[in-house]
Steps between C-alpha positions, in 0.01 A plus 500: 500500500288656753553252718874544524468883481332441842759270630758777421310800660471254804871430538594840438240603822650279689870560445430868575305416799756292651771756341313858654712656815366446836542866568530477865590830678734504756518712834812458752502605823840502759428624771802612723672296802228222628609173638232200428497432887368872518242470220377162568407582874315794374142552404568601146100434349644670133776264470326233624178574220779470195641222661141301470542527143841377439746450819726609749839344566816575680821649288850602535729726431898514541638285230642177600658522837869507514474446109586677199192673482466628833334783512462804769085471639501897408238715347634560153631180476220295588338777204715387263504144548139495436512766223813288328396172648914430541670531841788791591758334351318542133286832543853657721234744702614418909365788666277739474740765336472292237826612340583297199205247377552260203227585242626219319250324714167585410197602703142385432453909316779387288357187384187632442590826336795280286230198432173686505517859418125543469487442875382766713787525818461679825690594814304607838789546738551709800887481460655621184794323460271197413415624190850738397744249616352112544255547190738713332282738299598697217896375575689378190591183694120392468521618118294800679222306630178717510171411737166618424415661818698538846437652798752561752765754675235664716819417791697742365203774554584596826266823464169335502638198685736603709711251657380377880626278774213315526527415095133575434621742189583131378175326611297800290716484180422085505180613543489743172679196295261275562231740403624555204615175452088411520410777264748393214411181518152568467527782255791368217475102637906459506658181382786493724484764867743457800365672816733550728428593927789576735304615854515129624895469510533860642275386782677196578837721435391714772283290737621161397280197610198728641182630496558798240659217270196260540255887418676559214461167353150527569502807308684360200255195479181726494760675220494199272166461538421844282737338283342150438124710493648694224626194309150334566316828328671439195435083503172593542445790287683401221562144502911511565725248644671631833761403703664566777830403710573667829843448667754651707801596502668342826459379814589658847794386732396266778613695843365870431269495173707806402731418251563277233803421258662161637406164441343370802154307409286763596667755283481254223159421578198688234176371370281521166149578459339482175180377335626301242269247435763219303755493762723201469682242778824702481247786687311290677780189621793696527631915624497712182749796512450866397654398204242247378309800451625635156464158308124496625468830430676433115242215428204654609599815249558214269900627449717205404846652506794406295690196618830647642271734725268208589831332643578791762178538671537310821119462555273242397095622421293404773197479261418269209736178411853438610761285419774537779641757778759549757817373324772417706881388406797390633870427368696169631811444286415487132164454601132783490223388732192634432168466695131651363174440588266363246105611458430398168559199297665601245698273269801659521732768690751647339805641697681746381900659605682793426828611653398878404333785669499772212153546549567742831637694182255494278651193305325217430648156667616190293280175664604156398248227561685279668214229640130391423341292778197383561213711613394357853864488613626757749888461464823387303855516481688659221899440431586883444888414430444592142343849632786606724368844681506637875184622369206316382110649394288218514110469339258220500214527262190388466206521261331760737796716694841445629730539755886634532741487776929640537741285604843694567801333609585574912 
């Protein structure tokens, strides 16, 4: 009897080993308006520390170019398509007035607060609207979403930092946010923080490829390095799991460095820094975009959201397994095209259609699966006659993730 008593104990130890949360805490950084031609010509000895422990790889922003999804390379929206992990066309925020975004499409604060309430949320921001608009806080639309901590509006002080030419009232507020960005996270140890620096883009706004850009993104790398010291106090100290991802928001235009908006490579062009130590081929092989961010983010909170939401992310996580990314389709006659690529072998993908899009209003969309094929393969052809729409939402699925693409009709 004794004997199987022990047997027991043992399996139950190691189901709840294998069963505990990882716990890992998780630190974003965008910071504003830096090409990766910029960065990568740069000596950036912070970045390139967090780097040694997991990578650093080119990205993208801009949605697919002269697709469906294209999206303006502008602040907010580059914000949101990392907070949301959709493009414009889903999240609806195209410039930075940031007039009328669909909360139907959650951000990462969303998920966690919806998924994991007992997670401790922060926002270190030195522009408001990140926070009161893009996160939503306190709205009904997010169900009145509540953080733990934020600190932000110091812009709108104009007392104690008055508003210069130069912009350094913006440089000294980034400064303030990422003290206090390093004190919270070594004081309460936050589950979930976005930090948030803008004196980067105003320097390239105002000097454009230059000097006083290449200073200030000195500055901001000696700024992420208080960060990441503050994150290693606590891995030290008390044994956590920290991680980080550090991104921006756009690129810069190629004649001046000034602006940014349009869809020219350069504007398109971003990068992502993080120390991620189980990053996957899809990182690695191919050019994540900003919103691969919010899956990655989602698994290492260990949030598995509900299916209909897991079909309208567009990203794919660039850490841990993966089963396919970048669908594309096509319609010829009666016929869908569709084209994936394949990192895992699973045994089968399933591919799924709708000819609905009530989810922009908060309705769930019917999916019939309409194909199973085999797990290495990278296309087929479906005969959509029986599905006759000049609108089609189409998701492959795998055992770890999967991937959705629009086709409308011309």
């Amino acid at each position: 009897m004794k004997f199987y008593i022990l047997i027991l104990i043992s399996l139950i130890n190691y189901h709840n080993l294998f069963s505990q949360k990882q716990n890992i805490k998780v630190v974003f950084v965008i910071v504003d308006g830096i090409s990766a031609d910029v960065l990568e010509k740069l000596e950036t000895p912070q970045l390139d520390a967090i780097a040694i422990n997991g990578g650093y790889t080119r990205a993208y922003v801009g949605g697919e170019k002269d697709g469906y999804s294209e999206t303006p390379t502008i602040s907010a929206v580059g914000y949101n398509s990392l907070l949301t992990g959709t493009w414009a066309n889903k999240h609806n925020v195209w410039d930075n007035s940031i007039e009328d975004p669909n909360y139907n499409y959650w951000t990462v604060f969303r998920y966690a607060k919806e998924n994991r309430p007992e997670l401790k949320t922060a926002v270190f921001s030195t522009w408001l609207d990140n926070r009161t608009k893009l996160v939503g806080e306190g709205l009904p639309q997010t169900n009145y979403l509540k953080l733990n901590y934020h600190f932000d509006g110091l812009e709108l002080d104009t007392i104690n930092y008055p508003h210069d030419e130069d912009r350094l009232y913006i440089h000294k507020i980034d400064e303030l946010v990422v003290e206090e960005a390093c004190k919270y996270i070594k004081d309460e140890s936050p589950d979930l923080s976005w930090v948030y620096l803008e004196y980067t883009d105003d320097m390239g706004h105002k000097y454009g490829d230059s000097q006083e850009f290449h200073n200030a993104i000195a500055i901001m790398d000696n700024q992420i390095g208080h960060i990441y010291k503050a994150m290693e106090y606590r891995r030290k100290t008390h044994d956590e799991n920290w991680q980080i991802f550090i991104t921006t928001d756009h690129g810069r235009d190629s004649e001046t460095g000034k602006g940014h908006g349009g869809q020219s490579d350069r504007e398109r062009l971003t990068w992502i820094v993080t120390d991620a130590n189980d990053l996957n081929d899809y990182f690695k092989i191919e050019t994540p975009g900003i919103i691969d961010i919010l899956p990655t983010m989602l698994r290492s909170l260990e949030i598995s959201p509900e299916r209909n939401r897991r079909f309208e992310i567009d990203g794919a996580p660039i850490t841990g397994p993966l089963s396919v990314s970048s669908l594309k389709a096509k319609i010829q006659g009666k016929n869908l095209y569709l084209n994936w690529k394949t990192y895992n072998q699973d045994k089968r993908l399933k591919i799924y259609l709708s000819t609905e899009n009530g989810f922009k209003n908060g309705i769930y969309d019917h999916y019939i699966l309409v194909k199973k094929v085999k797990g290495n393969s990278h296309s087929t052809k479906i005969d959509v006659s029986k599905y006759p729409s000049d609108y089609y939402k189409i998701v492959i699925e795998g055992k770890h993730n999967s991937s959705n693409t629009w086709l409308l009709s011309e």
